[in-house]
N, C-alpha and C positions, 0 to 999 in steps of 0.2 A: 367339367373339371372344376372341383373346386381351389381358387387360391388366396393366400392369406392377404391380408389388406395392404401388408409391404409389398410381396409380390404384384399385386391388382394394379396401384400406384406406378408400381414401377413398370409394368406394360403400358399401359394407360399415358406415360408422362415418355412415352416412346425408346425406353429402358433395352438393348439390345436382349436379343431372346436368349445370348447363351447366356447371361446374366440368369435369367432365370431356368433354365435349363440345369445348369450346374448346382442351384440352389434345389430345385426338385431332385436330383441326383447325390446332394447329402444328404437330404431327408430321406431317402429310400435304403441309404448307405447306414439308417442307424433300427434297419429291422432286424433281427439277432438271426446268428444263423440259425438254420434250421437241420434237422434231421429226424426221422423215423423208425423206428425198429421194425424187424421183417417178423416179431410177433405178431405182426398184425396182417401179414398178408402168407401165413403160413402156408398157402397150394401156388406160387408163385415160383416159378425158377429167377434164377440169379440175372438173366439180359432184362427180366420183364421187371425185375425189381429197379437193376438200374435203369432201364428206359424211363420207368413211369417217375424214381426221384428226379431227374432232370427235369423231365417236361412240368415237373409242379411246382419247381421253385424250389427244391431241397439243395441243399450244398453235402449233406452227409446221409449216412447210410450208419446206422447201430445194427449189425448182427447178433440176432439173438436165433441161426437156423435158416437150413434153408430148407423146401419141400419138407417139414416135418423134421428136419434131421437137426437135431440140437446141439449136438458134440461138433463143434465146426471143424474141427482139423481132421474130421472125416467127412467132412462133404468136398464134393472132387474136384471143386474150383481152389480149396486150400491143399489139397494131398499130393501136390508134389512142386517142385520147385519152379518146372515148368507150366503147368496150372495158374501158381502164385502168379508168376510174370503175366500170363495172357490177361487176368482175373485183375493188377493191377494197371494194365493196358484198357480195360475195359472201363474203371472209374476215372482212369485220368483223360480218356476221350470225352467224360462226359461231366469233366470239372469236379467232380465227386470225391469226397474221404470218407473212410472206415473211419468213425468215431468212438464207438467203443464193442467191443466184443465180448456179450454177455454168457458167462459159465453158469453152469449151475452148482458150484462148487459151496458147501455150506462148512464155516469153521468154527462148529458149536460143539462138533462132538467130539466125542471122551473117548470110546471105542478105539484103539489104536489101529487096528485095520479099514476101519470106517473112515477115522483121519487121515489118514494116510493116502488113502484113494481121492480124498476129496482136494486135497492139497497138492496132489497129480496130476489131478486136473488141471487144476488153477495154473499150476505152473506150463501145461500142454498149452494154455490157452493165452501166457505169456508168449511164449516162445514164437506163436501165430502171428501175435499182435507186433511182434517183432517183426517177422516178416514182412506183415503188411503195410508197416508205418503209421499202425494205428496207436495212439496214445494210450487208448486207458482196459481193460478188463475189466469186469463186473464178476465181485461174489455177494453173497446171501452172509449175514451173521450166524444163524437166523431163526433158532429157538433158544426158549428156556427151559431146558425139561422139567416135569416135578419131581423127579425122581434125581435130580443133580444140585450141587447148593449153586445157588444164583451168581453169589461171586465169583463160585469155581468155570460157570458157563461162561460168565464173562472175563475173565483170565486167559482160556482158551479161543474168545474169540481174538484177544488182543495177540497173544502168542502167536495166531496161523497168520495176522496182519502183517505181523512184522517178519514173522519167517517168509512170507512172500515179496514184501517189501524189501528185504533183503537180496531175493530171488531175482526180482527184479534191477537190481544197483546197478548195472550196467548194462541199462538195456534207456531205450525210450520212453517204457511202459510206466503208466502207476496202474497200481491194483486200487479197486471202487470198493466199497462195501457200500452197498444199496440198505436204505431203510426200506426193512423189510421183515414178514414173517411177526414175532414176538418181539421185534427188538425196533419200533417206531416211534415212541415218547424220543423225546430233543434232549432230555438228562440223559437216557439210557447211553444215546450214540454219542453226548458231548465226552460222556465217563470213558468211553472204549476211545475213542479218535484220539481224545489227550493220551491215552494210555498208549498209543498204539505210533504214534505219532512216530514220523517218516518221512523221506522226502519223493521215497517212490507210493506212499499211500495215504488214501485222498474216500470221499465219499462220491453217492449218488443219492442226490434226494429224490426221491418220489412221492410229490406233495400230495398226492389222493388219496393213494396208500397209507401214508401218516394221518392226513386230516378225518378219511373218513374213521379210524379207531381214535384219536386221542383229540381232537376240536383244538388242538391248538393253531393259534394265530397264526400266519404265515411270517408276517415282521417279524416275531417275536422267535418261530424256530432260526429264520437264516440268522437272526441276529448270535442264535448258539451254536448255531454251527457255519457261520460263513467262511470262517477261515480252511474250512477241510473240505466244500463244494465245490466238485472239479466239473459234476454232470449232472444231466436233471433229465426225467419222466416225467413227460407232462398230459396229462388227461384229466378229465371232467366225470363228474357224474353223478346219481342221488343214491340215498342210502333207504331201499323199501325192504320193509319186514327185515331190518339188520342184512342186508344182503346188499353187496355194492351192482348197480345199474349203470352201464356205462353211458354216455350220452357224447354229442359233440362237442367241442369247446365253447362253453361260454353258455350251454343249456341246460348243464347240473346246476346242485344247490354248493357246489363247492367254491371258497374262496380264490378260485385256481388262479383267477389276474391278479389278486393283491399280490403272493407267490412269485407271479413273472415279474411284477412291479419290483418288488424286493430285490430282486436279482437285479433285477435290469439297473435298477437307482446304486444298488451295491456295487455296481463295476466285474458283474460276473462275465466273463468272455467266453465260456461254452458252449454247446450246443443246447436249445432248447429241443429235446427228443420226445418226440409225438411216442409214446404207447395206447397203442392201441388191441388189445387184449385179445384179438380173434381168435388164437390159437385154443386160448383156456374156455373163449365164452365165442362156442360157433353162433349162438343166435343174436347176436350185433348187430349192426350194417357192415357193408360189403367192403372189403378195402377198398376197391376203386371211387367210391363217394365220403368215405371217411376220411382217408389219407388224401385226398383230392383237397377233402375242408377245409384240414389243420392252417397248411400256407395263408388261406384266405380269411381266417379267421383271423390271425395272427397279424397279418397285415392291415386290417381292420382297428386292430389293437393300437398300431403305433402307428407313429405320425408319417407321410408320405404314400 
């Protein structure tokens, strides 16, 4: 075990141990919480995802699907009220929160039937998160098409922010809009989030996502967007033949710790959420030794 020189000292000079005990016990007190998306263990049922966050040191759970099933207000641990209850019986045996619940809801298009549907969603998945006592949902912006004028795409994504945000006023809930898709440069999201601005909506950075298309600095994004970072995606990885590689934390070519540094130094209080992309990219590693990593990597990272 290693301890710092005050500590050392203060054993050594016959210093009681809860003295230092309680000092190893704020330093351990200042690793950020942690959580997971279940994108990354998509052939898992719902006891083996909460068993395995527990036993690794996760404090949260981000639902993005369970067994394949993406729509969560149709998988059968959320489809009825009774469900609900067992389902939050099962994460508070095991210290555990729903931290956010990710839609695939996108508010870029023009289509009134296609909007319409997508903003249904989102709202479905308010309503869950209601339920559950989960803070935040997750949408996509999340194109530009060429065939639309750029302003008008982005109008639209502002207008479905606040129509949900809206949606949301009387609920727990903030709605995320995750960098993502066409819409990752730190102008693009500063121009929509001022426009859009709420007190039920908030962002999700996904520093990977962003860095591997636009190389901007990570100080230099949270610094444009820190006031609207409720949530973060956090994964690693290199960029071969233009194609993203995932890798474990801290063995891409990505600035991904300056990122958590920013955060961390900036006074962000959410969860740092492991994606891990298994669902999109089956030839990865295995959830059980990726998701097993994140914690340990992480605690490697900060002091205690």
């Amino acid at each position: 075990m290693k301890l710092g020189g005050g500590l050392l000292g203060m054993a050594l000079a016959g210093a009681p141990m809860t003295g230092i005990l309680a000092e190893r016990k704020s330093l351990k007190k200042r690793i950020p919480p942690l959580s997971f998306s279940t994108l990354g263990c998509p052939d898992w049922g719902f006891p083996q995802i909460v068993s395995f966050a527990a036993a690794n040191d996760y404090q949260g759970i981000e639902m993005r699907g369970i067994l394949r099933q993406l729509d969560l207000p149709q998988c059968p641990e959320f489809s009825s009220p009774e469900n609900i209850s067992a389902t939050l019986k099962l994460m508070k045996s095991k210290g555990l929160h729903f931290v956010d619940l990710g839609s695939s809801a996108q508010m870029h298009h023009a289509d009134p039937v296609e909007r319409k549907k997508n903003l249904d969603d989102a709202r479905r998945f308010i309503d869950l998160a209601e339920k559950l006592s989960c803070p935040f949902i997750r949408v996509f912006p999340n194109n530009l098409p060429k065939d639309q004028d750029r302003d008008t795409t982005i109008g639209l994504i502002v207008k479905g922010l606040r129509e949900l945000g809206e949606y949301a006023a009387n609920t727990q809930v903030t709605v995320l809009m995750e960098s993502h898709g066409e819409l990752v440069y730190s102008a693009d999201l500063k121009k929509i989030m001022d426009a859009a601005a709420h007190e039920h909506v908030g962002m999700v950075w996904d520093i990977f996502n962003m860095w591997s298309v636009t190389k901007e600095p990570p100080a230099e994004v949270y610094q444009n967007l820190k006031n609207y970072i409720r949530h973060t995606h956090i994964k690693d990885g290199r960029m071969i033949d233009g194609k993203e590689q995932y890798t474990r934390l801290g063995q891409g070519e990505s600035p991904i710790f300056a990122a958590i540094d920013a955060l961390w130094a900036g006074g962000y209080k959410g969860y740092f959420s492991f994606e891990w992309e298994k669902m999109w990219h089956p030839e990865i590693e295995a959830p059980e030794t990726a998701l097993a990593d994140y914690p340990i990597a992480m605690k490697k990272h900060f002091p205690g």
